[in-house]
N, C-alpha and C positions, 0 to 999 in steps of 0.2 A: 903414706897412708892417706886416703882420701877422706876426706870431712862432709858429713852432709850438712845442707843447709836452710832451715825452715826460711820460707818467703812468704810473708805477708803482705797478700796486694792491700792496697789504701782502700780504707771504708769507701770514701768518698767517687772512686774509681767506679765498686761496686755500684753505689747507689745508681751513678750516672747508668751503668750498664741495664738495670733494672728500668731506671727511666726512657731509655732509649726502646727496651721490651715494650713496656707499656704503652708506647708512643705508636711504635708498630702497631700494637694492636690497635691501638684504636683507631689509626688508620684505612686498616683493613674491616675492621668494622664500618667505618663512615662508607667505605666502598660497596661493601653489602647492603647497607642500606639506601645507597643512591642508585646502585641496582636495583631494589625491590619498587623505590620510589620513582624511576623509569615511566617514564610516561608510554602506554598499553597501545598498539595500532589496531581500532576496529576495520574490517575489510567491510563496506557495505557493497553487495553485488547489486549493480543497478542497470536496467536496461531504456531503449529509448533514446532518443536521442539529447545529447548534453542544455538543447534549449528549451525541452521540457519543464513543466514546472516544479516537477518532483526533483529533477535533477541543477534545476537552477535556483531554485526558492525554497522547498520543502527543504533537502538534508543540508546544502551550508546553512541555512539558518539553524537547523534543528544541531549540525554538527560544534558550531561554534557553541551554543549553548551547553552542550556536552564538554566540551571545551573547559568551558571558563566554571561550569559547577564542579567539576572533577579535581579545579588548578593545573589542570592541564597531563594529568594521569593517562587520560583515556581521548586518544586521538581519532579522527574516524575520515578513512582515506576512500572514496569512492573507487567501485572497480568495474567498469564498462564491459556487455557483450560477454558472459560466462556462458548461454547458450539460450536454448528457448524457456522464456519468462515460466512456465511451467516446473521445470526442473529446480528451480531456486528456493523452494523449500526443504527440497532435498539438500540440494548444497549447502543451507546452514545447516539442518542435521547431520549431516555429516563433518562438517566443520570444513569447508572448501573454505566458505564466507563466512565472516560472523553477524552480519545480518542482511535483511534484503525486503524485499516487497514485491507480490506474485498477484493476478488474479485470480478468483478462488474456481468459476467457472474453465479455466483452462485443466482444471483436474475432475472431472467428474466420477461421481460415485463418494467421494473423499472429502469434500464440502456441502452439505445437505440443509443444514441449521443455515450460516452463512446467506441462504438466499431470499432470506426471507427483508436482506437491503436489495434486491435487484425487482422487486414489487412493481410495475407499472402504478401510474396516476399515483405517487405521493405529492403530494402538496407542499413540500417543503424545497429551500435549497440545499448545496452539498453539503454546505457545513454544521447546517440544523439536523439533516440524515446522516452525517457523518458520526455524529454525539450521537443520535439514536441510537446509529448499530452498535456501537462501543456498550451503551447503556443496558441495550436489550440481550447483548450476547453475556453481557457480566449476568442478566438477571436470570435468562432464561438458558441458554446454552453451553455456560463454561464447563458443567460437567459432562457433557460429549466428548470432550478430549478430540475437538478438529483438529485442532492443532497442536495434537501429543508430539514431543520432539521440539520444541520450540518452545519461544516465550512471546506471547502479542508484546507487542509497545503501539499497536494503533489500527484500527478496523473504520475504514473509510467509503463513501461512496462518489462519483461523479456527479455534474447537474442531472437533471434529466434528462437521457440519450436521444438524440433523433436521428430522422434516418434520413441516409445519405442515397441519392441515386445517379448515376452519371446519365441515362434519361427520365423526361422528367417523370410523372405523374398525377393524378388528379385524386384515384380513390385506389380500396387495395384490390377492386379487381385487374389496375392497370399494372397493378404488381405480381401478380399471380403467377409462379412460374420462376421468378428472376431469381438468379441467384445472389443470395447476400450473406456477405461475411457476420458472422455472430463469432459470440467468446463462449458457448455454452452455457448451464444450466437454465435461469427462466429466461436467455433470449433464445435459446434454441426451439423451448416449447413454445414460446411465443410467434416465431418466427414457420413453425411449422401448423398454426392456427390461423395465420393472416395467408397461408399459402403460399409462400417463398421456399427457395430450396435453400436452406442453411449451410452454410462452408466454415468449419473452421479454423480459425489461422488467427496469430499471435498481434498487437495493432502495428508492431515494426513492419506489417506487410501490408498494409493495406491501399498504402499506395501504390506501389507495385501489383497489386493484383487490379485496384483497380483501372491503373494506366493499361494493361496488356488487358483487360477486358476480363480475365480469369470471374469476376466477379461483377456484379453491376452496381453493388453499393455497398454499405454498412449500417450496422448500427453505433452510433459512439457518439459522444460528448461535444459541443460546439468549439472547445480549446482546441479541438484535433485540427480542426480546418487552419490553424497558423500551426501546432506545434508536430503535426503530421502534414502540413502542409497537403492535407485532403482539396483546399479549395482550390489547389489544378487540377484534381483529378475527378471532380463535384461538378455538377452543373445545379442539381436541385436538391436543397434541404428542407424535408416536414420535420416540425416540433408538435407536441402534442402536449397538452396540458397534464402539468405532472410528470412528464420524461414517459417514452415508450416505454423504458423498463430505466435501470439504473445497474451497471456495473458495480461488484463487492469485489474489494481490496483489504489485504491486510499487508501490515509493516511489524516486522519479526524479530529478533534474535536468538542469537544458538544458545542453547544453555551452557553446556559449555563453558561456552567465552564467557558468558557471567559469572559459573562457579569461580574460573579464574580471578574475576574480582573480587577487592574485597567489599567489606558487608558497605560499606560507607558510598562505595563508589557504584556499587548493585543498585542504592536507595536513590543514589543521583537521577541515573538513569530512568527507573521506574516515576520519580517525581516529573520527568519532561515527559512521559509518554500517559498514555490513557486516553479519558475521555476526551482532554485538554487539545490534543495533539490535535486527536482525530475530527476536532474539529478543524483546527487550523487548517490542516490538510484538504478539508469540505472546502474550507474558504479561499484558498490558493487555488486550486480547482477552479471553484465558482467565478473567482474574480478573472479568470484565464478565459475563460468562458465568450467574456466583451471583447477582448482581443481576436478571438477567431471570428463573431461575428464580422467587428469591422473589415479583418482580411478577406472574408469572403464577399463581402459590397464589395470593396475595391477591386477583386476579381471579377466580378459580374454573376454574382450565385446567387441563386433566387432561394431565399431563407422564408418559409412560410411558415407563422407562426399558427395554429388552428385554436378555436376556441370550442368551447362545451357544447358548442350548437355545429357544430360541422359534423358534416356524417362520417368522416375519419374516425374523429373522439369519441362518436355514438359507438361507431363497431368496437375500439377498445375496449370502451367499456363495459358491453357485449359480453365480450369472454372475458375479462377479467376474474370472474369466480372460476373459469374453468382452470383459469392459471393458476390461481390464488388453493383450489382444492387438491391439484399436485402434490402439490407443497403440504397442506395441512396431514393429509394423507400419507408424506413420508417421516413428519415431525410424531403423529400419530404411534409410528412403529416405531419408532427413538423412545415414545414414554414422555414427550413433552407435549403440554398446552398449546398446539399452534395458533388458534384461535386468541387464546390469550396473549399471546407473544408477539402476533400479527398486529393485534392491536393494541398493543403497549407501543410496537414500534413508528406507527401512524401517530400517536397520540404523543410519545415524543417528538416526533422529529417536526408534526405540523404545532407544537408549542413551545419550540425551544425559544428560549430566551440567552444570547449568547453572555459567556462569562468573564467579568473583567473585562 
């Protein structure tokens, strides 16, 4: 006859088995959480070349600082050449990039408010119009939704742009006729009241267009002549009091990618960008600005700066209300004050007082 037999495992066995459960867990817990606490890779799409100062000075400074507020959550990798600077608004909408920085004129129709930074004769430098446009687009234009699909983190300007010609000239009827690369909106109409034939194309090309002749100059920024290295393809540059007009930029991200973060590391981010940035941004610029000079002396490029009594800066000024009524007239059928917005935005940027 076979006997059964109860067997009692040792408490102590048990516990240990419990413990060893428990140990697991938490484990695999710690795991979950060092996943979630994983440090986040932002893609910023950037075009231009790497010795730009956007791409040398503006995002590792701006990225380290994302860096070190985040403790290191949120990492931000540059990614060179995704296609023509125009598109990259798209691309963070869409979530190709999760952020980037476009000129606003290479989209026309789609930036309208915006140009009210590309003004001829402001009196101010980049980083005092830089703070402006950030200033005047919070007061006057964020409900347009320009930039539905996106989040700003900084709306910035160049010094004032001069113009670039590979012969030289004296006044704009020596110009009349020549073709010159613009980026759209007020250089285009600008450029088609001083009587030039306007070409558009993105600023990666402009030395190429203008070594093969395709174009006879440009309009752009005095940094370009070292970081577009313009001053071999330059023989004469006019400055004009106040900048001929002034290129509008903005610096973006995908919503998106932010909803992905959380609320702590959203606030981070928003706390480095704004007015703050987009000054900085004016002021990298600006200071980029002496650099291209000097490379253009040491090339041999005759940099003429004009003053309020040249007849150049008389004709600017000339049409500047017909430039200036474009614009009011399109701010007009939007339902905004451009008048008042106009000059909010002068009024800043020729008083800024910089901060810290």
């Amino acid at each position: 006859m076979i006997k059964l037999f109860k067997v009692k495992l040792p408490i102590v066995k048990l516990s240990i088995a419990k413990q060893g459960l428990k140990l697991l867990s938490a484990l695999a817990l710690t795991a979950v959480a060092s996943v979630s606490q994983a440090s986040k890779e932002m893609i910023l799409a950037t075009w231009l070349p790497a010795s730009h100062p956007m791409n040398a000075t503006v995002f590792p400074e701006w990225a380290d600082q994302i860096e070190q507020t985040t403790e290191g959550r949120v990492k931000v990798k540059l990614e060179y050449d995704l296609g023509h600077p125009k598109s990259y608004f798209d691309l963070v909408e869409d979530g190709v990039a999760d952020a980037s920085w476009s000129v606003h004129g290479y989209i026309p129709g789609r930036f309208v408010m915006t140009e009210v930074a590309e003004m001829p004769y402001v009196k101010a430098d980049a980083r005092a119009s830089s703070a402006a446009f950030w200033k005047v687009n919070e007061e006057f234009f964020a409900r347009q939704n320009e930039h539905d699909g996106i989040e700003l983190l900084a709306l910035f300007t160049n010094g004032g742009n001069c113009l670039y010609l590979t012969r030289p000239a004296n006044n704009f009827n020596d110009i009349k006729g020549r073709k010159i690369r613009v980026t759209g909106g007020i250089a285009s109409r600008l450029g088609e009241l001083i009587g030039v034939t306007g070409i558009s194309a993105p600023a990666s090309k402009i030395y190429e267009l203008q070594q093969q002749g395709v174009v006879d100059g440009t309009i752009i920024s005095l940094q370009d002549l070292k970081a577009l290295r313009l001053s071999e393809v330059t023989k004469q540059v006019i400055c004009f009091p106040g900048g001929l007009y002034r290129a509008s930029f903005s610096f973006f991200i995908g919503e998106d990618f932010m909803a992905g973060l959380s609320a702590r590391d959203q606030q981070a981010i928003r706390a480095l960008s704004g007015e703050k940035l987009s000054a900085r941004i004016g002021q990298v610029w600006q200071e980029a600005d002496a650099d291209g000079i000097n490379v253009a002396l040491a090339n041999g490029v005759e940099i003429i700066n004009l003053t309020e009594d040249d007849d150049m800066s008389k004709e600017l000024i000339r049409i500047l209300p017909l430039v200036e009524n474009k614009w009011l007239d399109n701010a007009k059928k939007r339902g905004v004050d451009g008048n008042a917005a106009l000059q909010a935005y002068r009024k800043y940027a020729e008083n800024y007082t910089p901060q810290g």
